[in-house]
ROKOLTOR-243698 format. One record per residue: residue in three letters; x, y, z of N, C-alpha, C, O, CB in turn; residue number from 1. Coordinates in steps of 0.02 Angstrom, whole numbers, plus 50000, padded with zeros to 5 digits. Atoms other than C-alpha are relative to their C-alpha. Glycine has a CB too. Example, Ala and Ser with C-alpha at 12.3 -4.5 7.8 and 13.67 -1.06 7.14 Angstrom:
BEGIN
 rest   n.x   n.y   n.z  ca.x  ca.y  ca.z   c.x   c.y   c.z   o.x   o.y   o.z  cb.x  cb.y  cb.z  nr
  ALA 50045 49941 50000 50615 49775 50390 50045 50060 50000 50097 50059 50033 49950 50001 50062   1
  SER 49958 49941 49997 50684 49947 50357 49961 50055 50037 49986 50110 50045 50020 50023 49929   2
***
This chain:
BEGIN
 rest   n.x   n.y   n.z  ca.x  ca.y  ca.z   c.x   c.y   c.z   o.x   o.y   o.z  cb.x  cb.y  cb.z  nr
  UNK 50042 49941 50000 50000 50000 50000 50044 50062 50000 50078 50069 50051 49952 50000 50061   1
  UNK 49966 49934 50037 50083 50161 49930 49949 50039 50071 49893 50022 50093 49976 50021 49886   2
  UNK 50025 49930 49980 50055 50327 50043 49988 50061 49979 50013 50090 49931 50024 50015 50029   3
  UNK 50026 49917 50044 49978 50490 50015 50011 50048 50047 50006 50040 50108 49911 50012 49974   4
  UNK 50013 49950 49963 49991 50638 50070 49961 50082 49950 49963 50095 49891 50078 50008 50038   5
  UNK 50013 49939 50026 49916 50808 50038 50033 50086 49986 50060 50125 50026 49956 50000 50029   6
  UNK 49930 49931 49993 50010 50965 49990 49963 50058 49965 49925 50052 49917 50093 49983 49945   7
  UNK 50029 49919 50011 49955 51141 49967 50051 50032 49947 50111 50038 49960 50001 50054 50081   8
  UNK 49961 49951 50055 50021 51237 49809 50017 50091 49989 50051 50129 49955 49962 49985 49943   9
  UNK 49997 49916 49976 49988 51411 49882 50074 50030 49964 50069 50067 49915 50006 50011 50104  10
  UNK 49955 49964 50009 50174 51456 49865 50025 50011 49936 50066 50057 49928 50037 49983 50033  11
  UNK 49972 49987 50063 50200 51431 49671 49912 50040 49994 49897 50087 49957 50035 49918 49942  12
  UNK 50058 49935 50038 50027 51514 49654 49993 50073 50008 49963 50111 49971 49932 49990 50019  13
  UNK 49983 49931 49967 50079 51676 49765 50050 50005 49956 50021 50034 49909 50020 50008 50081  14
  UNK 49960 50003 50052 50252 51666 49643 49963 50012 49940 49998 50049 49906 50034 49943 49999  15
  UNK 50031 49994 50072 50145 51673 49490 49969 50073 49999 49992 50114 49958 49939 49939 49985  16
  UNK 50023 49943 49980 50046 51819 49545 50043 50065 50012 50028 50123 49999 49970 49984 50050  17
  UNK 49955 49944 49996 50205 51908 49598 49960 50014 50079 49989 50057 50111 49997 50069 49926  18
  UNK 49998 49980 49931 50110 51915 49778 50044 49988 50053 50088 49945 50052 49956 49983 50021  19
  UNK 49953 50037 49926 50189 51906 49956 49925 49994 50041 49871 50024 50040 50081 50068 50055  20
  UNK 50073 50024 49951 50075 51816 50083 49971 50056 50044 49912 50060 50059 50018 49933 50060  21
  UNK 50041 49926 49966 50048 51987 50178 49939 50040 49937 49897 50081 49957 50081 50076 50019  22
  UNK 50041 49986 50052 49949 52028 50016 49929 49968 50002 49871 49989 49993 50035 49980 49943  23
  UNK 50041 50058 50021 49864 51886 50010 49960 50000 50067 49905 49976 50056 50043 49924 49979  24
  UNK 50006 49979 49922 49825 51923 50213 49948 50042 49990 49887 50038 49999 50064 50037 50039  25
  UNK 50096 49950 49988 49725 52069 50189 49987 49998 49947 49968 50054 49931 49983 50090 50025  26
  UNK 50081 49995 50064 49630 52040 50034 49955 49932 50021 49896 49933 50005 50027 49987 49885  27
  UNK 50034 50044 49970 49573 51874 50117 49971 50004 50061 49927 49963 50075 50029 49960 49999  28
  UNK 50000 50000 49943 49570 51937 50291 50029 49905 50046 50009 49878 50098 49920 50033 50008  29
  UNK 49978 50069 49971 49658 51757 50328 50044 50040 50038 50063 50094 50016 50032 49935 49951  30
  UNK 49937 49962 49987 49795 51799 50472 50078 49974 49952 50081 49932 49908 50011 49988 50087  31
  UNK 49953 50016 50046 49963 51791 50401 50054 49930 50025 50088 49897 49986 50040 50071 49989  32
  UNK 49982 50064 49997 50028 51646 50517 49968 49936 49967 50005 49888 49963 50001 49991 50059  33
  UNK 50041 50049 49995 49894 51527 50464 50026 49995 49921 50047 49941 49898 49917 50012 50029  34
  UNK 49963 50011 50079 49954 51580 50261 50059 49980 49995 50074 49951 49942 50008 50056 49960  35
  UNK 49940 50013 50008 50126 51556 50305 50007 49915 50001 50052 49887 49970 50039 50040 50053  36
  UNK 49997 50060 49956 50091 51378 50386 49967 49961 49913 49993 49908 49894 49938 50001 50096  37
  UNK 50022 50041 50055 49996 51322 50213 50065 50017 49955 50090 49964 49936 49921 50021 49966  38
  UNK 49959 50015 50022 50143 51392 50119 50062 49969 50014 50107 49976 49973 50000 50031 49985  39
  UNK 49947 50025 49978 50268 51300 50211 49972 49924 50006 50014 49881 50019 50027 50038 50063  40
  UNK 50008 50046 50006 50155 51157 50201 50010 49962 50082 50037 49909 50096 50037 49987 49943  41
  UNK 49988 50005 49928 50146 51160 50396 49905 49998 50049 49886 50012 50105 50058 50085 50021  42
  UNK 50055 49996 49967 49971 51141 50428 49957 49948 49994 49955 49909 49947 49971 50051 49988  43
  UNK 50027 50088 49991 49863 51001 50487 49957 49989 49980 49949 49929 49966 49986 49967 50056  44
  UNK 50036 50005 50027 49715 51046 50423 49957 50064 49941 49977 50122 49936 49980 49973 50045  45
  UNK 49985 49943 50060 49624 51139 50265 49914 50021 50009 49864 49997 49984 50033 49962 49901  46
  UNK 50076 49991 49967 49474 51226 50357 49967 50036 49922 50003 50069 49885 49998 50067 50089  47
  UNK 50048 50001 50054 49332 51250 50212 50002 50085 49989 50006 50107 49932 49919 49961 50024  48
  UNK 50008 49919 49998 49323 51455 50252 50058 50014 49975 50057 50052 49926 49987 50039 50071  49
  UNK 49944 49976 49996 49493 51473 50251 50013 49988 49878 50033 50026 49834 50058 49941 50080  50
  UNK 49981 50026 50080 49508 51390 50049 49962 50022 49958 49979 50029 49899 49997 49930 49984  51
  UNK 50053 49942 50036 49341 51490 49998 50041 50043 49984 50064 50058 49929 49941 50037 50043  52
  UNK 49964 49912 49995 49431 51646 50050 50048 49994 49927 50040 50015 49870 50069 50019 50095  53
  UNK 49945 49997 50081 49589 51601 49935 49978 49977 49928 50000 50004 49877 50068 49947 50008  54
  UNK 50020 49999 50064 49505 51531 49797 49984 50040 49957 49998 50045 49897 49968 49976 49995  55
  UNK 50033 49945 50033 49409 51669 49776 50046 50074 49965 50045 50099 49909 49949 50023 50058  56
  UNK 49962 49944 50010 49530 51818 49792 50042 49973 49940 50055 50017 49899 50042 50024 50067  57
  UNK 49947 50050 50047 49644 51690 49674 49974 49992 49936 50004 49996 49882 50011 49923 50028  58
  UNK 50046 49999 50049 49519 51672 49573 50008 49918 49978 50007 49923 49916 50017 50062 49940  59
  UNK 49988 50044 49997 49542 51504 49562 49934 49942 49981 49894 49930 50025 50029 50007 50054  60
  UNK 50079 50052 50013 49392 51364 49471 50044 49930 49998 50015 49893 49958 49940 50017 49902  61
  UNK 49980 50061 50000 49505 51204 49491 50034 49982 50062 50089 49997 50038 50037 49990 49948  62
  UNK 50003 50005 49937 49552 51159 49679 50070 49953 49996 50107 49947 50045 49926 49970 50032  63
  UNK 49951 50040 49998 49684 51043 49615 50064 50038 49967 50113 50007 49948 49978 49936 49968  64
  UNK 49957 49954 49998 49784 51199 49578 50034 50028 50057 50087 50060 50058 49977 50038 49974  65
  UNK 49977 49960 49935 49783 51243 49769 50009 49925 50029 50067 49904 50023 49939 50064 50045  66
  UNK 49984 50070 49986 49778 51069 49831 50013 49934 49967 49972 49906 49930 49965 49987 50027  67
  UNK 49994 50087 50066 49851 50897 49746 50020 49964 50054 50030 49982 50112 50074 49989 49915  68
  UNK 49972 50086 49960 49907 50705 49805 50068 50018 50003 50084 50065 49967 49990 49910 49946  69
  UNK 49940 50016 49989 50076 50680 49853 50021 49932 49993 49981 49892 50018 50013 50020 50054  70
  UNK 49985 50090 49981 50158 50498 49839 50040 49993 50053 50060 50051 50056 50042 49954 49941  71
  UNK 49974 49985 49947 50259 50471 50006 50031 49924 49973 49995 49874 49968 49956 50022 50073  72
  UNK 49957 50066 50008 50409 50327 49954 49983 49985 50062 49959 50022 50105 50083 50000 49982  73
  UNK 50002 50020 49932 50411 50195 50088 50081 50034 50031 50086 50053 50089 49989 49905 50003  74
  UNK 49918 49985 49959 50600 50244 50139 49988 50063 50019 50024 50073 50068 50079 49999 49951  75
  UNK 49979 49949 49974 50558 50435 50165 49930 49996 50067 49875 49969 50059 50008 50070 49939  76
  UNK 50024 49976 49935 50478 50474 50332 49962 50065 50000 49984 50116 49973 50056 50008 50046  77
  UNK 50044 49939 50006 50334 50595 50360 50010 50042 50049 50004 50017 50105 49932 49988 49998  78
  UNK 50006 49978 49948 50357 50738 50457 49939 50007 50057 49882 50013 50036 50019 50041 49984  79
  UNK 50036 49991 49954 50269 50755 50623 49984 50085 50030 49941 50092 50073 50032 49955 50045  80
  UNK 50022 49924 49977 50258 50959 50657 49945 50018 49994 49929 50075 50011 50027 50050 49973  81
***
């Protein structure tokens, strides 16, 4: 059985835009730890309000632009943070 994981693309989509996540902060009203934590791929979960907000400001109609699968080899180890 192969592993998955989930990974947030926020940071090549802020790069594309030419935004910095303080941007992206107040036009979403998201705070800016909680953006930093999805672009660092540091967060445990992907609350429904929170992915409205960015879609929208992002403009965003495909979800698998902000979120995709990951494959997780058996030899690498998942972090725990």
């Amino acid at each position: 059985m192969s592993n998955r994981t989930l990974v947030c693309d926020l940071k090549n989509l802020l790069l594309e835009k030419g935004w910095e996540q303080k941007k992206l902060s107040e036009l979403t009203g998201i705070r800016e730890a909680t953006i930093s934590e999805l672009v660092r791929n540091k967060n445990k979960m992907f609350p429904r309000q929170v992915l409205e907000k960015i879609i929208n400001v992002l403009e965003i109609d495909d979800i698998t632009k902000l979120i995709r699968i990951e494959y997780i080899s058996q030899g690498a180890k998942e972090s725990t943070d």
